[in-house]
N, C-alpha and C positions, 0 to 999 in steps of 0.2 A: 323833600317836602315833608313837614310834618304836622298834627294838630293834640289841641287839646280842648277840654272841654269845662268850665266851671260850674261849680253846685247851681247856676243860676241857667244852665244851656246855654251860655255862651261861649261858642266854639272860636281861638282863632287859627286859621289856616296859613301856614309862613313856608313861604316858600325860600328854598335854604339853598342858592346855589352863588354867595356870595360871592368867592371867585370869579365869576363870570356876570357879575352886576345881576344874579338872578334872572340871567334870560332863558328862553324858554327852548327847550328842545322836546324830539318826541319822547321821551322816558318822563318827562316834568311834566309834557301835555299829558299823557296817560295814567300819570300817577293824582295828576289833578282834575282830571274829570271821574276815576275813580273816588276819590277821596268826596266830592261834591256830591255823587249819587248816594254812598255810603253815609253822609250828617243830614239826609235830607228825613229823617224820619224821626231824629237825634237831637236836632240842632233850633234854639229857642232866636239866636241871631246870630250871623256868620259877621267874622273879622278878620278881612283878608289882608295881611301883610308880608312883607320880606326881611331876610337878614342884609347887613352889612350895610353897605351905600346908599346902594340904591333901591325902590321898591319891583320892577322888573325895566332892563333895559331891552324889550323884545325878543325878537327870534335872534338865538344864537346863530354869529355871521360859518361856526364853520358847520353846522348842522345844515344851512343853506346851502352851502358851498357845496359842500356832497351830495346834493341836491343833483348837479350835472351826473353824476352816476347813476342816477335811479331812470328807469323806464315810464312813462307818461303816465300809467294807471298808479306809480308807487307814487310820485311826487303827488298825483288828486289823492291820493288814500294819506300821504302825510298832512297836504291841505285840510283835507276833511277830517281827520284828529283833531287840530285846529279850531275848526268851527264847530264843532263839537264839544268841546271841550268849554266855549263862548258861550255856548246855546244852554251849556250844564249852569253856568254860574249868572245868566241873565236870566232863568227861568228858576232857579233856585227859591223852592217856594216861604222860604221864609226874610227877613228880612239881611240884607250884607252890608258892610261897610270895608272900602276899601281906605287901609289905613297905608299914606303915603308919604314914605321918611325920606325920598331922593329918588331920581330921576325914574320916570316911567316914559317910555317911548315908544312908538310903534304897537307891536302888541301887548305893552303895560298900560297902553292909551287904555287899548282893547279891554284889557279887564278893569279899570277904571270905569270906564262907559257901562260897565255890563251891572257895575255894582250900584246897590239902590243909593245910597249916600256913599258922599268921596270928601275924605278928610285928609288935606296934606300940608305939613309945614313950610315954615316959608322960603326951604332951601330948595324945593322939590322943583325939578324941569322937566317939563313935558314935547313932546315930539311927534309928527305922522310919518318919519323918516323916513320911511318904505324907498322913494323918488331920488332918493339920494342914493341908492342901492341900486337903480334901476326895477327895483318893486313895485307891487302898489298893493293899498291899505285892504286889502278884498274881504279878507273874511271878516277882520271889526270893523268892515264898513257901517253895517246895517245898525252897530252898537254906536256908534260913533256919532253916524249922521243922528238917531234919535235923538243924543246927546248934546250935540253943537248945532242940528242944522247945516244945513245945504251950504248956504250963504257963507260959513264959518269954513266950513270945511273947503270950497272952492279956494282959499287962501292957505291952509296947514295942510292940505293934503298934493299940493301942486308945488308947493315952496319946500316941503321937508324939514323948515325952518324951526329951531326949539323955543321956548316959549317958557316965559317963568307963570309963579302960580295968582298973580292976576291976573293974566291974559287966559290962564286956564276957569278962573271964577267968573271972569268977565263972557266969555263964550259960552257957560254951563256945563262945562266938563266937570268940576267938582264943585262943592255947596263950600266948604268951609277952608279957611284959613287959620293957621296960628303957629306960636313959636316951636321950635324944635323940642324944645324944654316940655312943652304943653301939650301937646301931640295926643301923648296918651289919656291925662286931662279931659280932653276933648271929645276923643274915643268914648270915654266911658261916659260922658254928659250925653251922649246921642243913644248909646248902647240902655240907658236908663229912661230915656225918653221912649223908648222901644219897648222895655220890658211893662211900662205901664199901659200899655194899649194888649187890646187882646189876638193873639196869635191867630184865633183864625181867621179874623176879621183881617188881619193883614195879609195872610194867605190871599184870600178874596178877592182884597184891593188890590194884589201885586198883577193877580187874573183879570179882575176892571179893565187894569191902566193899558196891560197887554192887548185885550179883547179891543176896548174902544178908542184908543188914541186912534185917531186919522179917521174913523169912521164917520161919515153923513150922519144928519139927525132924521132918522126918518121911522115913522110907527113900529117898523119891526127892532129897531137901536131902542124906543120908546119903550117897548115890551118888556125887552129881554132884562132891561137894567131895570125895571120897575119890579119883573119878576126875581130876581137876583136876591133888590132888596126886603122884598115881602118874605122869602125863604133864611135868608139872615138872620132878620128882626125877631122872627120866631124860633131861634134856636137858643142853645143854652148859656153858652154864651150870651151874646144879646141879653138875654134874658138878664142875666145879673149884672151885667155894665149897669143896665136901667135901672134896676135896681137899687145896686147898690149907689147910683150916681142921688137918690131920691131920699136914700137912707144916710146920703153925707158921710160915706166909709169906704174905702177902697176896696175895687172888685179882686173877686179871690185870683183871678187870671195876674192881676199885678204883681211886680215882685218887689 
């Protein structure tokens, strides 16, 4: 796994284990929840891709395998690298886009789901495989079901069955489609759409969406989100969006 960064804080993070369709092992989980805590202070929007084929085809089958060797507490401590690892790049406070050139499965669903926008061309296939392995989807559950829904998932995660990228746009696993050609194209139309909004109002929002999706509307939800925005509006930020949105000039946050 490796990244880099442009004069603009656009970091992308590619993970390099094309031999193996970029699936993920414990060295690739630890190098990549490293690498996410390490841009999160650095990083203006993260761009998460892979080499070769495909974008990740899950858990590598023989890192599983050896899985039967370890003692009950090793295997929950390799799980939980895992979810961990999930929890680094869905709570990742600034904005991510997962850039998908071929197949993501199982735990590429995962980090798929985990990313704010998901941009894949039209050769990409997607998968819950786990079921087919005698698995199941446990730790990108919780990214997954936010992302598709109950209803969705009761059919891809029982079936195991793969799926191309309109079944993937049509369920809300990823936002965009386009040609393989265009990809990158694409990437950077979203990547610009990002940079003209201001970072920490998008920090914020990412916090919002976390905080209040699924929540009741009730005076204390009332409060807090009114309080949020009053604290916002008066920052410095804020301040010059308005501004500058009055004075018909782009705020100096835009790039």
């Amino acid at each position: 796994m490796y990244h880099s960064t442009d004069d603009r804080g656009v970091t992308t993070l590619t993970i390099d284990r094309p031999d193996s369709h970029n699936a993920l092992d414990r060295e690739l989980i630890d190098a990549m929840t490293a690498a996410l805590v390490a841009l999160r202070g650095t990083t203006r929007v993260l761009v998460l891709t892979g080499t070769g084929k495909s974008f990740c085809a899950g858990a590598d089958i023989n890192w599983m395998k050896a899985s039967v060797a370890l003692s009950a507490e090793e295997n929950r401590e390799d799980s939980m690298a895992l979810s961990l690892m999930l929890d680094a790049l869905n709570s990742f406070p600034h904005p991510t886009i997962a850039r998908i050139q071929g197949s993501a499965i199982g735990g590429g669903c995962g980090l798929v789901a985990c990313c704010d926008i998901a941009i894949a061309s039209e050769s990409a296939r997607f998968g819950f495989s786990e079921v087919r392995l005698g698995l199941i989807p446990a730790t990108i559950s919780p990214y997954a079901l936010a992302a598709i829904g109950a209803r969705e998932a009761r059919r891809w995660f029982l079936t195991g069955a793969r799926f191309d990228v309109l079944d993937a746009y049509r369920i809300g696993l990823i936002h965009d489609v386009c040609s393989t050609d265009n990809l990158d194209n694409r990437v950077n139309e979203r990547i610009l759409e990002l940079l003209a909004s201001g970072p920490e109002a998008q920090s914020a929002s990412k916090q919002l969406i976390r905080d209040v999706s699924g929540q009741a509307i009730t005076d204390a939800l009332r409060d807090d989100v009114t309080d949020r925005l009053a604290k916002v509006r008066a920052g410095d930020e804020a301040q010059e969006g308005l501004t500058a949105f009055l004075e018909k000039r782009s705020p100096s946050f835009s790039a």
